[in-house]
DOFI-780018 format. One record per residue (C-alpha): residue in one letter; x, y, z; chain. Coordinates in pm, whole numbers. Layout:
N
<atom><residu>a</residu><x>X</x><y>Y</y><z>Z</z><chaine>A</chaine></atom>
...
% end
This chain:
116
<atom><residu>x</residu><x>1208</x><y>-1265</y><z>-594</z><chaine>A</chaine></atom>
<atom><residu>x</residu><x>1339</x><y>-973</y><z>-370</z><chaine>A</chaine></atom>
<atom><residu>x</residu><x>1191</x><y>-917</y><z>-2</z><chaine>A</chaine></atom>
<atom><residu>x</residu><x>882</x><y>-715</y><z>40</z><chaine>A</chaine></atom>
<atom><residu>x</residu><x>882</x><y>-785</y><z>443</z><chaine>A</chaine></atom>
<atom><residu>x</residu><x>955</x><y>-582</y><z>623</z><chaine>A</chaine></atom>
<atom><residu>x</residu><x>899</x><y>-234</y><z>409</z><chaine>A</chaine></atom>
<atom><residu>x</residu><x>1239</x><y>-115</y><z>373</z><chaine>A</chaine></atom>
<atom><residu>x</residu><x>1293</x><y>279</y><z>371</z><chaine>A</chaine></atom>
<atom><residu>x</residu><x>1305</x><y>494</y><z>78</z><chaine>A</chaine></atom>
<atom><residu>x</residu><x>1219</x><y>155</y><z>-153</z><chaine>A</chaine></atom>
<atom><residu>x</residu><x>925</x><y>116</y><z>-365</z><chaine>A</chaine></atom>
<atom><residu>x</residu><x>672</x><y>-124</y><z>-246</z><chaine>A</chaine></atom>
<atom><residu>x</residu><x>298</x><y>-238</y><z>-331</z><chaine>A</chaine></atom>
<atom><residu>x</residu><x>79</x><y>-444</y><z>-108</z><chaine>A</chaine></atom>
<atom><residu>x</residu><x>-262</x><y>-597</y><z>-144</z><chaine>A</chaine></atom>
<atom><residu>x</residu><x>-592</x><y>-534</y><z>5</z><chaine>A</chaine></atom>
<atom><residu>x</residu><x>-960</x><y>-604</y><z>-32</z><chaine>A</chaine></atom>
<atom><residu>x</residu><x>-1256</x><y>-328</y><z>16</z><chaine>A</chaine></atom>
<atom><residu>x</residu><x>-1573</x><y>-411</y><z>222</z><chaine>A</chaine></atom>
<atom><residu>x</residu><x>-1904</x><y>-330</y><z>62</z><chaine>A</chaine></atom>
<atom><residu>x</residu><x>-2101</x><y>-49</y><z>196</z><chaine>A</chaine></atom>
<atom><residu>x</residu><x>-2404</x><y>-231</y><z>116</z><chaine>A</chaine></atom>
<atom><residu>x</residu><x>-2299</x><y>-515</y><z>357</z><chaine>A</chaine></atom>
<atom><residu>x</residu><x>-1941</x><y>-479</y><z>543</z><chaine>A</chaine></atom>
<atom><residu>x</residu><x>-1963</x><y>-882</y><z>542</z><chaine>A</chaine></atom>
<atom><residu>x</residu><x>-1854</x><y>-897</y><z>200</z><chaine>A</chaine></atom>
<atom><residu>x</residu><x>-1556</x><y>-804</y><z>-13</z><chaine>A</chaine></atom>
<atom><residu>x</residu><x>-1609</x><y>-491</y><z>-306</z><chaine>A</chaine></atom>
<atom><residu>x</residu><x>-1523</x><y>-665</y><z>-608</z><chaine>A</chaine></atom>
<atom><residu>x</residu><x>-1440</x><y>-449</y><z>-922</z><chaine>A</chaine></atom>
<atom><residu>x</residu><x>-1461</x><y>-108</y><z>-718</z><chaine>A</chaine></atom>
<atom><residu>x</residu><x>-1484</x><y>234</y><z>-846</z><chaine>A</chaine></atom>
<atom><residu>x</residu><x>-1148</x><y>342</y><z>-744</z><chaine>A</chaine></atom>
<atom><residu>x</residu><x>-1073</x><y>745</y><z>-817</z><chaine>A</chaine></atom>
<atom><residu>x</residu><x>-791</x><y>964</y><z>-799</z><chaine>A</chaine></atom>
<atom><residu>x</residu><x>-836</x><y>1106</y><z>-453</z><chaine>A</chaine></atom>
<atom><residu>x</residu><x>-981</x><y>780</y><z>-360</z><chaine>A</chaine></atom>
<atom><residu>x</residu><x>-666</x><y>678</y><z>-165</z><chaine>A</chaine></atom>
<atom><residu>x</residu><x>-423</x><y>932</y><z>20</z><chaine>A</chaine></atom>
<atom><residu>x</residu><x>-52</x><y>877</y><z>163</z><chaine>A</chaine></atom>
<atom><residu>x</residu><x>126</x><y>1057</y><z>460</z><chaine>A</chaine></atom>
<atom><residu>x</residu><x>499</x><y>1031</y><z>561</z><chaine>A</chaine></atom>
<atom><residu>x</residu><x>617</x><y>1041</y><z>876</z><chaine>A</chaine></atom>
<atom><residu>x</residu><x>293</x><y>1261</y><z>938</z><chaine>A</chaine></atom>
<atom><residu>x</residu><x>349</x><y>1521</y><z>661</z><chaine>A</chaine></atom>
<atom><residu>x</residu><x>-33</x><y>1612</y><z>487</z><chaine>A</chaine></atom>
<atom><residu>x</residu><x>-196</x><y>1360</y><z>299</z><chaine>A</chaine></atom>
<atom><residu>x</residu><x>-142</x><y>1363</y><z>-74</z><chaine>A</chaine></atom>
<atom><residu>x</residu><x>-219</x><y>1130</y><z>-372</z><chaine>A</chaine></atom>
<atom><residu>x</residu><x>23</x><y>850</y><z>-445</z><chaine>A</chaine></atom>
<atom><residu>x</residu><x>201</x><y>899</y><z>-764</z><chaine>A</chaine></atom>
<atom><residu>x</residu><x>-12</x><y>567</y><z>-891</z><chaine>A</chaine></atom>
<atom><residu>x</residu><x>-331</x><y>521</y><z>-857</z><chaine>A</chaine></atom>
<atom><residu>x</residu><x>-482</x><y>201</y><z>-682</z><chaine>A</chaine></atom>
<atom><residu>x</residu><x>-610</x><y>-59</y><z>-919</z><chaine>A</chaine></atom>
<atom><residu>x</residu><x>-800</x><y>-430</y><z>-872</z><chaine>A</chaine></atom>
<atom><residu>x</residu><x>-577</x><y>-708</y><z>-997</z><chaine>A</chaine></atom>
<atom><residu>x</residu><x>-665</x><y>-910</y><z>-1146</z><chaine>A</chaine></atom>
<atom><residu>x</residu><x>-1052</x><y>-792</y><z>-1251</z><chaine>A</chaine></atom>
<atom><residu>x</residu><x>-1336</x><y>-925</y><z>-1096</z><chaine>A</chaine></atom>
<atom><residu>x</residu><x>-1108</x><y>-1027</y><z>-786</z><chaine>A</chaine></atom>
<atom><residu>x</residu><x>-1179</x><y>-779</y><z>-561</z><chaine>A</chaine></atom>
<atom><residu>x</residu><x>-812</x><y>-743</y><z>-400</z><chaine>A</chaine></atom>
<atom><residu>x</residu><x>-673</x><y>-389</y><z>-491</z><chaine>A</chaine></atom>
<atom><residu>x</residu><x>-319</x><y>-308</y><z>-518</z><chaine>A</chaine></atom>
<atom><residu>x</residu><x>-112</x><y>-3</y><z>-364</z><chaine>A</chaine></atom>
<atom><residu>x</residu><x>182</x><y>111</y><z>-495</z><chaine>A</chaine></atom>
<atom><residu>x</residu><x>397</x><y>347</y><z>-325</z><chaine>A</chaine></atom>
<atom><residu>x</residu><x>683</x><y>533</y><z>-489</z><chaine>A</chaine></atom>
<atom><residu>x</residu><x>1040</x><y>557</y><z>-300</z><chaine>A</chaine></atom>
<atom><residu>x</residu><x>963</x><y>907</y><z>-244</z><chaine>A</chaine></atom>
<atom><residu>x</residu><x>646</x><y>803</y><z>-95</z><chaine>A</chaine></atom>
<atom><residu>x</residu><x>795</x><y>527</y><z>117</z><chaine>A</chaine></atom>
<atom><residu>x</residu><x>1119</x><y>741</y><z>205</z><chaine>A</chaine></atom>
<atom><residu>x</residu><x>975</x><y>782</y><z>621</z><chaine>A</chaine></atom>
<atom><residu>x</residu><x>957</x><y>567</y><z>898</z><chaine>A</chaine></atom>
<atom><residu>x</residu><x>607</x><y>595</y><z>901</z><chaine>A</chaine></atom>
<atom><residu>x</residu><x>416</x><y>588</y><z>619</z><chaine>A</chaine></atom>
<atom><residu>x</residu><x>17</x><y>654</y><z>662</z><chaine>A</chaine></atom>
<atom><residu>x</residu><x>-188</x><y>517</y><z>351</z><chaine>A</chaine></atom>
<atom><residu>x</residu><x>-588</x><y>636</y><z>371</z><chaine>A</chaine></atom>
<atom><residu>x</residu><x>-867</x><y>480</y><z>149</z><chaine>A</chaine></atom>
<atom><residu>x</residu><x>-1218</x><y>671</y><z>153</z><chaine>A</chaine></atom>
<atom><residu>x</residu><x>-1427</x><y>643</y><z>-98</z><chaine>A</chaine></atom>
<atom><residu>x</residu><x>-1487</x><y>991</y><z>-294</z><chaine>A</chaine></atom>
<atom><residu>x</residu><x>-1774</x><y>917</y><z>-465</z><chaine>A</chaine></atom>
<atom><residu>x</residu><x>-1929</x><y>795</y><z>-127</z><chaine>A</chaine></atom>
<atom><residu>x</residu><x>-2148</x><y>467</y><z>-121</z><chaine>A</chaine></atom>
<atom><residu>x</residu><x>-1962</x><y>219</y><z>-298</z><chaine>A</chaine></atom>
<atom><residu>x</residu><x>-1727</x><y>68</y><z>-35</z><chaine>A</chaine></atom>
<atom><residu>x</residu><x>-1588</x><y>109</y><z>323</z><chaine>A</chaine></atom>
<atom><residu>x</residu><x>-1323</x><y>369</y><z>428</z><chaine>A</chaine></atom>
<atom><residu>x</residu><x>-950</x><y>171</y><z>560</z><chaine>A</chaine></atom>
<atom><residu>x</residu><x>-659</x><y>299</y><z>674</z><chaine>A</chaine></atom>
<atom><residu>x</residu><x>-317</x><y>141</y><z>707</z><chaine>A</chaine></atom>
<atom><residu>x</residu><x>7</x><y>170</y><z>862</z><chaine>A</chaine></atom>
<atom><residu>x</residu><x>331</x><y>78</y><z>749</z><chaine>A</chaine></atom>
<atom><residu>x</residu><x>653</x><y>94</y><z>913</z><chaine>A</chaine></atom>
<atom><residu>x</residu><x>1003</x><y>94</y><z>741</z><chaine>A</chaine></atom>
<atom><residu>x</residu><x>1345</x><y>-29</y><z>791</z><chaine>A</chaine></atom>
<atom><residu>x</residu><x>1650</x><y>45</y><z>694</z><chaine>A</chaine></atom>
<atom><residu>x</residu><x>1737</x><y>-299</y><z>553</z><chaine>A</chaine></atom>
<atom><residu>x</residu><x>1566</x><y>-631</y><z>455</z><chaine>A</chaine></atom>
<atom><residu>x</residu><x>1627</x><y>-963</y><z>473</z><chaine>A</chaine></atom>
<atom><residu>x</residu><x>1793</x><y>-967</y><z>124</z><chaine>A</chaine></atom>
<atom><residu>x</residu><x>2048</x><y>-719</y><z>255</z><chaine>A</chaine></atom>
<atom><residu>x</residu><x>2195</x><y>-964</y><z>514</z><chaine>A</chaine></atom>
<atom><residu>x</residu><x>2529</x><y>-1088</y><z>376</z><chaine>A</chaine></atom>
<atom><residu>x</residu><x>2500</x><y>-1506</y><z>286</z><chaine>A</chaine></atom>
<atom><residu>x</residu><x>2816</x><y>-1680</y><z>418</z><chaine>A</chaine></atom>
<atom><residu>x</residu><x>2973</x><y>-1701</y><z>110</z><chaine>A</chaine></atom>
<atom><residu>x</residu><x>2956</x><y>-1298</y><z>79</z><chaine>A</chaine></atom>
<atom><residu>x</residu><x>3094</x><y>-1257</y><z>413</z><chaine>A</chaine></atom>
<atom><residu>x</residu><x>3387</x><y>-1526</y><z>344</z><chaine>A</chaine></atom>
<atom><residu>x</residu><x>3457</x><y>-1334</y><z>17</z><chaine>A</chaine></atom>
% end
């Protein structure tokens, strides 16, 4: 399986999170109403738009949401990712912050590369 730490630059990359309730921030959302709109990405601080896909819970019932961002959106050294709930009263507004690199761990040469 390739690296997904750190978030390297101008690479597609999806992370996990969970929601809190509205109801009672003590417990996790499970299957959330989750809009377009509903989540919002910045790059290196341009204006919030929609990601190209739209959040989703995976798998049902389990309450932990997945983000994927597009190389286009991930192609900054600061990407900005905003969760708010459009419709209002179902679960908490998040925000996140991920920074990029320009290489991985996968991109570091084994010995046998380097002796090649």
């Amino acid at each position: 399986m390739a690296s997904k730490w750190p978030p390297k630059k101008n690479t597609a990359y999806t992370f996990a999170v969970y929601l809190r309730q509205q109801a009672d921030t003590k417990l996790i959302k499970t299957t959330p109403t989750i809009a377009a709109g509903d989540f919002k990405v910045s790059t290196d601080g341009a204006a919030l738009a929609n990601p190209a896909t739209i959040a989703a819970e995976s798998p049902a019932g389990s309450g932990r949401v997945l983000i994927t961002l597009s190389a286009a959106e991930m192609n900054g050294d600061d990407i900005w990712v905003r969760a708010s709930d459009a419709a209002g009263a179902e679960w908490c507004d998040e925000a996140w912050a991920i920074h990029t690199t320009e290489s991985v761990w996968d991109d570091i040469p084994t010995a046998l590369e380097v002796a090649a």
